[in-house]
C-alpha positions in Angstrom: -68.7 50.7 -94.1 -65.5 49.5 -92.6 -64.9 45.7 -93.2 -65.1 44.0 -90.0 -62.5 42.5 -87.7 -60.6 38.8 -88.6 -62.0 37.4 -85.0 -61.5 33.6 -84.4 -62.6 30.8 -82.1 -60.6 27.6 -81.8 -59.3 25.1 -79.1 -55.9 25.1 -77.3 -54.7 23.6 -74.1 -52.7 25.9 -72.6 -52.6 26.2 -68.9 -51.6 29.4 -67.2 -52.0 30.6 -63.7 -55.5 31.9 -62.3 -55.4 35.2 -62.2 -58.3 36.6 -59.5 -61.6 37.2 -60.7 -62.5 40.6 -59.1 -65.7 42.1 -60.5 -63.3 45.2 -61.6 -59.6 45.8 -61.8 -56.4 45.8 -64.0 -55.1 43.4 -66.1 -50.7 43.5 -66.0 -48.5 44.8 -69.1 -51.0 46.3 -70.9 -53.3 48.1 -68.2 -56.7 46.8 -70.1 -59.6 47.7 -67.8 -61.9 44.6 -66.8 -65.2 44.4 -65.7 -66.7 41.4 -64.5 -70.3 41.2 -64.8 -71.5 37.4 -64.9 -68.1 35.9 -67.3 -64.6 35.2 -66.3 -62.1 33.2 -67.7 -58.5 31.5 -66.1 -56.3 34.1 -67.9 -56.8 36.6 -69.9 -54.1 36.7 -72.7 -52.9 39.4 -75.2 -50.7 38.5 -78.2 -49.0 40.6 -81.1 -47.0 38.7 -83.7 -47.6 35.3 -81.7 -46.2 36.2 -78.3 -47.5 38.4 -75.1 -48.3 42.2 -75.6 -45.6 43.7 -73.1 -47.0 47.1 -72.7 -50.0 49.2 -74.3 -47.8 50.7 -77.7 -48.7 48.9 -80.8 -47.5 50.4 -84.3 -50.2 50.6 -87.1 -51.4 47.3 -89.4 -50.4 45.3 -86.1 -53.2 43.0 -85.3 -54.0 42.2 -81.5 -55.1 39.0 -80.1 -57.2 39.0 -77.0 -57.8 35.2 -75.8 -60.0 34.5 -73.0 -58.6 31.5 -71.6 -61.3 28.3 -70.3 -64.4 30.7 -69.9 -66.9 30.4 -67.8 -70.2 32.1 -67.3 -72.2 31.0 -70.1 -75.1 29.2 -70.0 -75.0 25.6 -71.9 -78.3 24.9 -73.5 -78.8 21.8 -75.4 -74.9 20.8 -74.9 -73.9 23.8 -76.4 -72.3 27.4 -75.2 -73.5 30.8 -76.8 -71.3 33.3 -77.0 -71.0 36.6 -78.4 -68.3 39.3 -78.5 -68.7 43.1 -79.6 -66.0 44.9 -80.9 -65.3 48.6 -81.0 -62.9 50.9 -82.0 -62.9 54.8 -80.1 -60.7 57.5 -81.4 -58.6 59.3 -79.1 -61.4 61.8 -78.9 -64.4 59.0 -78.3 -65.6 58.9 -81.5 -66.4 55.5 -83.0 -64.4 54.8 -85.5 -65.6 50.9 -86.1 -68.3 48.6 -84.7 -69.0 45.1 -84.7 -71.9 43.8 -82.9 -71.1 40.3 -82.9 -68.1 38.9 -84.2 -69.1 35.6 -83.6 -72.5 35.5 -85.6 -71.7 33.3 -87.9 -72.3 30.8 -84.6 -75.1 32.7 -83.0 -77.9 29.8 -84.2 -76.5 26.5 -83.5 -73.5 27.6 -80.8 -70.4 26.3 -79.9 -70.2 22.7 -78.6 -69.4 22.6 -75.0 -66.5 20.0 -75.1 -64.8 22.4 -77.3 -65.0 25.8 -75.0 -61.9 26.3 -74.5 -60.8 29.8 -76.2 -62.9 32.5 -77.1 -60.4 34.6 -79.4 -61.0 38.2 -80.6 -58.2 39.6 -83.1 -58.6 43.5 -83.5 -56.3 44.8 -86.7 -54.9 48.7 -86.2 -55.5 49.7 -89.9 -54.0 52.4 -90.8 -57.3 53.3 -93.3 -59.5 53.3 -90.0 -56.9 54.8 -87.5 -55.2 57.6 -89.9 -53.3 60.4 -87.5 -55.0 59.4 -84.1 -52.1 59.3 -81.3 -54.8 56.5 -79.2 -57.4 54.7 -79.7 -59.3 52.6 -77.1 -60.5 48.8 -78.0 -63.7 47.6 -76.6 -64.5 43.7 -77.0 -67.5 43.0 -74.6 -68.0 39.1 -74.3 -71.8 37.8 -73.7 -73.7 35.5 -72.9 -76.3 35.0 -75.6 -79.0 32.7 -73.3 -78.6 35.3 -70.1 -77.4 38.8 -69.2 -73.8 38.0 -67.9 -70.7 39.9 -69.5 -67.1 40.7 -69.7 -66.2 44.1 -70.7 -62.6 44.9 -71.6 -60.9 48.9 -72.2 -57.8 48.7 -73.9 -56.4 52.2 -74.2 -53.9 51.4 -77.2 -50.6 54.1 -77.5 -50.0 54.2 -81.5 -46.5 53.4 -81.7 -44.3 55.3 -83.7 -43.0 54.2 -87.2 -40.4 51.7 -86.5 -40.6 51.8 -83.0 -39.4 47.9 -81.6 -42.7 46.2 -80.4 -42.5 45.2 -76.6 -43.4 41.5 -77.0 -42.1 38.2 -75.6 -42.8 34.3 -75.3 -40.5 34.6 -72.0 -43.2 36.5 -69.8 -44.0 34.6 -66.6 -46.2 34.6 -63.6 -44.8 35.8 -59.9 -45.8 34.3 -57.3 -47.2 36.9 -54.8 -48.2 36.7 -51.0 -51.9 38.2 -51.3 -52.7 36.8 -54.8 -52.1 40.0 -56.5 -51.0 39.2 -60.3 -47.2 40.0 -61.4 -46.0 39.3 -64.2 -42.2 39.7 -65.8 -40.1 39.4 -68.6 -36.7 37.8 -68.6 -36.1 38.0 -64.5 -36.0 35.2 -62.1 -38.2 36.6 -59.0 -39.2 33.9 -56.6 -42.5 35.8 -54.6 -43.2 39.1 -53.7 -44.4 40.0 -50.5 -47.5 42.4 -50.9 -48.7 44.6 -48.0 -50.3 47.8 -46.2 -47.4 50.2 -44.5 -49.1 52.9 -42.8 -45.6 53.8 -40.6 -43.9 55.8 -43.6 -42.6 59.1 -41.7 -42.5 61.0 -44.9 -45.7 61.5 -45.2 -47.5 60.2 -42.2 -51.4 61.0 -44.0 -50.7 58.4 -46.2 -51.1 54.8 -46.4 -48.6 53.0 -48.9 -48.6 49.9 -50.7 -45.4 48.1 -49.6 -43.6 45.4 -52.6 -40.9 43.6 -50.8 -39.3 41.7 -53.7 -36.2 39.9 -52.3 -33.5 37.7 -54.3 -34.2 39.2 -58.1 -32.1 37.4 -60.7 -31.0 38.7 -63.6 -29.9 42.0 -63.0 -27.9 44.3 -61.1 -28.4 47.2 -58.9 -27.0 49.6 -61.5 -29.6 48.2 -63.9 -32.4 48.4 -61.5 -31.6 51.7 -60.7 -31.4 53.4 -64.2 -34.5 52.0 -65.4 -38.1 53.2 -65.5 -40.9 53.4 -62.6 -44.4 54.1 -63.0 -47.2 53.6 -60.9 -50.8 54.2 -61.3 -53.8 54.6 -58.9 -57.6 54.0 -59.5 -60.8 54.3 -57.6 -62.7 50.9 -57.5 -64.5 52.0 -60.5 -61.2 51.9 -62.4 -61.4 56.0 -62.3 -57.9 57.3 -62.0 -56.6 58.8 -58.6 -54.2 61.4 -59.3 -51.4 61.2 -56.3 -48.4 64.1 -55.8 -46.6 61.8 -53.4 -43.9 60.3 -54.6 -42.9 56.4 -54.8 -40.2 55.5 -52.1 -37.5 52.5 -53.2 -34.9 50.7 -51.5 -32.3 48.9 -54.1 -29.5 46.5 -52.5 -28.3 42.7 -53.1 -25.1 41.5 -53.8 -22.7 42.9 -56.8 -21.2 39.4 -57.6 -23.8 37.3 -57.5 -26.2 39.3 -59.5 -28.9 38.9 -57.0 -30.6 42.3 -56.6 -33.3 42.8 -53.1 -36.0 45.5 -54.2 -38.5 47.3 -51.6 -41.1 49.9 -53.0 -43.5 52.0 -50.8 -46.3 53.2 -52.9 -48.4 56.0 -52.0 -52.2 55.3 -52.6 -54.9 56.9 -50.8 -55.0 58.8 -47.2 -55.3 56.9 -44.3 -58.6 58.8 -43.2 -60.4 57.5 -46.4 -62.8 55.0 -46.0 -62.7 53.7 -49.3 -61.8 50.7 -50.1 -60.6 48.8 -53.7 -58.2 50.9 -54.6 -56.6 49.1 -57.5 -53.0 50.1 -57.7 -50.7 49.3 -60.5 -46.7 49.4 -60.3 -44.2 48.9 -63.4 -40.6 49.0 -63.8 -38.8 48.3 -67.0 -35.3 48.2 -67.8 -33.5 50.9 -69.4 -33.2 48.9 -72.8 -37.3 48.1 -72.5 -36.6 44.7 -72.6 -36.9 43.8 -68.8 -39.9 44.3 -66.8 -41.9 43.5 -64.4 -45.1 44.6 -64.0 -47.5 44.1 -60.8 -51.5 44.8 -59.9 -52.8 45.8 -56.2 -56.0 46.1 -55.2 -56.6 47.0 -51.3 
């Protein structure tokens, strides 16, 4: 029997922006999967070593935090909130390697008093005895609702870093502001809004309709830095399957050289403008060449 993970619940007051409660989609820096059946919360955290998870490589014996920030969805009976959180850990391959049914049990009876439901914190610790030689593993936490059916579920598709590989964390991550509502996030840049929309007139390939990220008046950077460093993009159905894509991503990099102030346009390639489907959730990164810099935005259209 493996011993169970150290989860926690406890009170805090920290305030961060709303990110939108779409019943499925992806969650920024990390790529966790969410799916919003009945429970929501105002922001969905995850920690490593006391700041924010940058990315989805953790080494082994790390421990991750998951904090579901003010949640909502639960049913109060008798001035009290019920809530229950089941943890598992999949191999690369599937298999389970660990299951928790309900890490907070020791609560299930008497509940959690509803002028203290402010956090609901899972902690999930990469062992080393559990995890051996797997390359990934996949964290499940689904939250509940012990007095009705509602649910969160969460996928966390975790990339085993490499011994002494630098951990991507930071207490400097912010929230950008976007035009649409679409949650951005980055990591030591200045970026005042993002303009988010639908370009269907890309001549390169006319079949395609592209998401367009007009991201004017960057700080903290340069052109040169922009331009060596790293984009990725990822498409999924509205079921969060992935969308495999051949076209490429289309970038315009210009600003001023002695101010520092660098003007970024992206044209992102998502589905064909014949497809009737809609919610396609598409995810952009870009990290600086040293991994410290990033900024990392979520689309759905």
């Amino acid at each position: 029997m493996f011993k169970r993970f150290l989860c926690l619940f406890f009170v805090s007051f920290t305030f961060l922006q709303i990110l939108q409660a779409q019943k499925n989609g992806i969650l920024p820096l990390t790529g966790i999967r969410y799916f919003n059946e009945g429970i929501w919360a105002k922001n969905i955290d995850v920690n490593v070593d006391g700041s924010n998870l940058l990315s989805d490589r953790v080494g082994l014996n790390k421990e991750i935090e998951i904090k579901l920030q003010l949640p909502v969805g639960f049913t109060p009976a008798a001035g009290n909130f019920f809530a229950g959180a089941e943890v598992t850990l999949l191999s690369s391959g599937g298999a389970v390697l660990s299951k928790t049914p309900n890490v907070f049990n020791f609560n299930e009876a008497k509940g959690f008093p509803a002028a203290a439901f402010k956090e609901l914190i899972v902690k999930v610790g990469l062992r080393s005895d559990i995890i051996r030689s797997e390359p990934s593993v996949t964290i499940q936490v689904r939250f509940f609702d012990l007095k009705s059916k509602n649910q969160l579920r969460l996928e966390f598709p975790v990339t085993i870093a490499r011994p002494g590989e630098p951990l991507q964390v930071s207490k400097l991550a912010v929230f950008v502001k976007t035009t649409d509502g679409s949650p951005a996030i980055t990591s030591m840049l200045k970026i005042k809004t993002a303009d988010v929309t639908v370009d269907t007139s890309i001549r390169v390939n006319p079949k395609m309709a592209y998401i367009s990220l007009d991201i004017p008046g960057i700080e903290g950077t340069s052109m040169d830095e922009v331009l060596s460093g790293t984009e990725t993009f990822w498409v999924y159905d509205e079921k969060l399957n992935s969308v495999k894509t051949a076209d490429k991503l289309l970038k315009k990099v210009g600003g001023s050289m002695e101010n520092s102030i660098v003007n970024y346009v992206l044209k992102i390639p998502y589905k064909l403008k014949t497809s009737p489907a809609k919610n396609y959730v598409v995810r952009f990164r870009w990290e600086s060449k040293d991994r410290k810099k990033i900024l990392d935005i979520v689309v759905t259209k």
